[in-house]
N, C-alpha and C positions, 0 to 999 in steps of 0.2 A: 290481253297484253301481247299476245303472239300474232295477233291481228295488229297492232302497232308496231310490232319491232319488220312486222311485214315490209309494211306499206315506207317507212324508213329506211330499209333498205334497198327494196324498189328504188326509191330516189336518189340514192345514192349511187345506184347503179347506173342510173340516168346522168349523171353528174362527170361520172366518171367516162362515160360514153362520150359525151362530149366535150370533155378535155381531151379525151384521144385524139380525135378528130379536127382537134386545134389543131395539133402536131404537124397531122398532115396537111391542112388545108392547103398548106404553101407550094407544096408538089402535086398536089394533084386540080384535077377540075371541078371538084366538090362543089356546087352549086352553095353553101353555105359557108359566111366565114363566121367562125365562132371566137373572133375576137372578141371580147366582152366590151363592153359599153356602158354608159348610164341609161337608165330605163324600167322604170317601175320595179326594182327588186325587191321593194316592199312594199305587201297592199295591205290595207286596215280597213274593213268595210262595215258600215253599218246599216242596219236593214228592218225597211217592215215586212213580217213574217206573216205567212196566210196558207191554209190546208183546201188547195184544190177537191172536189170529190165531197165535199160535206153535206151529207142532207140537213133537211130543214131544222130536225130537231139534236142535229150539232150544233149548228152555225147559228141557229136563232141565242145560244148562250157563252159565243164569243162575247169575250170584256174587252174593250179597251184597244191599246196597241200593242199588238204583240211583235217582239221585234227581237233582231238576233246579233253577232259579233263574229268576223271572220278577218284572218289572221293572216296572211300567206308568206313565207322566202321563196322570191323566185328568179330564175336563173332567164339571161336574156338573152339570144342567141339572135343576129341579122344575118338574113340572106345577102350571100355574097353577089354583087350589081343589082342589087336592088332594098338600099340601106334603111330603105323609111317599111319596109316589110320584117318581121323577125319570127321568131315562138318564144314565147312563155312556158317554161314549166316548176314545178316547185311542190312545195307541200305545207302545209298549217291546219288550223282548225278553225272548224263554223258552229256555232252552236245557235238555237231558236229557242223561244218561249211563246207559248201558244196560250194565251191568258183565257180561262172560262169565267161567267156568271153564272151558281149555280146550278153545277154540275161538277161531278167528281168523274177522273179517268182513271180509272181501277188497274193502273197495269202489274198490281201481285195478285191480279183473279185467278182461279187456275187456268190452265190452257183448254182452248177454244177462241169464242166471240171477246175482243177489249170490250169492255163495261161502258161504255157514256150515260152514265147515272144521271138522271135530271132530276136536283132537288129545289123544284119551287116553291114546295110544301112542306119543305124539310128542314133541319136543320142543315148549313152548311157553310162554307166555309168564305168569308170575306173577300180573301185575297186567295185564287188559285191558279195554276199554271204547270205545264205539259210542256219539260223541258229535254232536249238534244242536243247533243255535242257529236262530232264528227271529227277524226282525223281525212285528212281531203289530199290529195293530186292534183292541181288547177292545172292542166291545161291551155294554152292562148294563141292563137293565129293575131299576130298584133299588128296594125297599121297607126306608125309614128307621121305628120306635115314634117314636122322638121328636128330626124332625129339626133343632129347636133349641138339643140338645146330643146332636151324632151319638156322640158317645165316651161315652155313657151312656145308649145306645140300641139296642136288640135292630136287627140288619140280615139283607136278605137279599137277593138278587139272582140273577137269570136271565139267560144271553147268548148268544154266539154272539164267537169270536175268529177274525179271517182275516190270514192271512200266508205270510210269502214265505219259504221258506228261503231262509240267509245262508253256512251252511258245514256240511260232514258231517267226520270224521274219526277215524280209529281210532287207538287209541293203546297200545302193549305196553310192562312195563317188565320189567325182571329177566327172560330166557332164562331156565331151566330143560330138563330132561330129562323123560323119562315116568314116571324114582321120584323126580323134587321135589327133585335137586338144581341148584342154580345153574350155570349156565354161563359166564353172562356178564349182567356189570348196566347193558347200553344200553337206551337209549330209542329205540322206532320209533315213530313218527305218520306216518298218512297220509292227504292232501286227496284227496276225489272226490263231488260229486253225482250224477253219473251214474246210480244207481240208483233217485233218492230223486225223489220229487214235488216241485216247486218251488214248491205253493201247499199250505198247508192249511188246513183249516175244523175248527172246536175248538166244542161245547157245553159251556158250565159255567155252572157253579151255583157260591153261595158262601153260607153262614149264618152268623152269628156274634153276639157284642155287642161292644159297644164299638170299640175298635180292631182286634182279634183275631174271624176265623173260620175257618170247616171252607172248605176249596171242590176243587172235583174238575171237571175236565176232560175230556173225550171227545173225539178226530179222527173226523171225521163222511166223511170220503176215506181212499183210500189212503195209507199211506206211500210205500210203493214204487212206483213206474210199473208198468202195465200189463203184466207180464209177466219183470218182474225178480224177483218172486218170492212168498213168500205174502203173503194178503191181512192182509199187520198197520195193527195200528191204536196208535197213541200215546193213552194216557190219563195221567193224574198228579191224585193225591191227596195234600192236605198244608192248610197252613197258610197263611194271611195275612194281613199287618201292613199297618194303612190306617190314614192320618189326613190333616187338614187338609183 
């Protein structure tokens, strides 16, 4: 919680930094005017999810599509004589799910190596997933064609996104056996960060027109702490809705 009331106030600060600076743009040579605009101040992104760094016998027990949901308010500031240029900043949240077959990720083992249990001869769990939530900073170096009607306007944008995780947890439904009959149709979830890095650093990119583009994301750090296990990396590739 004190890692979120952080990172909120952080932006806040940022906010507040550049309503100062509104103030003055008019007397001085500030290269920036921060009169506000319309222009992407809300993005909704949706994403397919994938763990850079996985050996074989990770990745050979990915399910399906895993895929994640990001959120942002953000604040839109154009460069003074040069209006189709601006920055993006803001904050919201991104969450992932990381869907397995036949394998369990043990994140209440005790501390050390995270568990990647591979149960093909076991009983195990139908439906399961390795889920992340993130409070985020987005960042954007933003290039508008024509930023006096952005929603009929080619965009594209460069960044950098920093946050805190907020909660990790695995989730199994339906038991099953190792020939794929049902056993039993409970629900297990379970909370642990212990293995997982508390901060991370996100490059992305977005291109699009109008309301609608491409954008794709990079973790520029570990996921895992230092020794909990390999070196993965969170990326996500998808879709985002912006306007106003």
């Amino acid at each position: 919680m004190k890692k979120i009331v952080f990172v909120v106030i952080g932006c806040l600060f940022f906010s507040m930094a550049f309503s100062q600076e509104s103030s003055s743009s008019t007397t001085s040579n500030n290269k920036v005017n921060f009169t506000n605009r319309s222009g992407d101040h809300f993005m909704l992104q949706l994403s397919s999810d994938h763990l850079a760094g996985m050996p074989d016998s990770i990745s050979s027990h990915q399910k399906g599509l895993s895929r994640g949901f990001n959120a942002y308010v953000m604040l839109n500031k154009p460069f003074k004589g040069a209006p189709k240029l601006s920055l993006g900043i803001g904050v919201g949240i991104s969450t992932s799910n990381i869907y397995f077959k036949k394998m369990e990720v043990d994140v209440k083992a005790a501390p050390g190596l995270l568990p990647f249990i591979a149960e093909d001869s076991a009983n195990h769990f139908k439906k399961y997933k390795l889920a992340l939530s993130y409070l985020q900073v987005p960042l954007e170096f933003r290039y508008t064609s024509n930023p006096n009607n952005p929603n009929k306007s080619f965009k594209a944008a460069l960044g950098v996104k920093v946050g805190t995780l907020v909660n990790v947890h695995n989730k199994g439904k339906n038991l099953q056996n190792a020939s794929g009959t049902t056993l039993n149709g409970y629900l297990v979830k379970e909370n642990s960060k212990r293995f997982f890095n508390s901060t991370d650093f996100m490059a992305t990119a977005r291109f699009g027109y109008g309301i609608v583009s491409l954008f794709g994301s990079y973790q520029l750090n570990r996921l895992l702490k230092d020794g909990a296990g390999p070196n993965l990396k969170l990326y996500q590739v998808g879709i985002t809705l912006s306007g106003l």
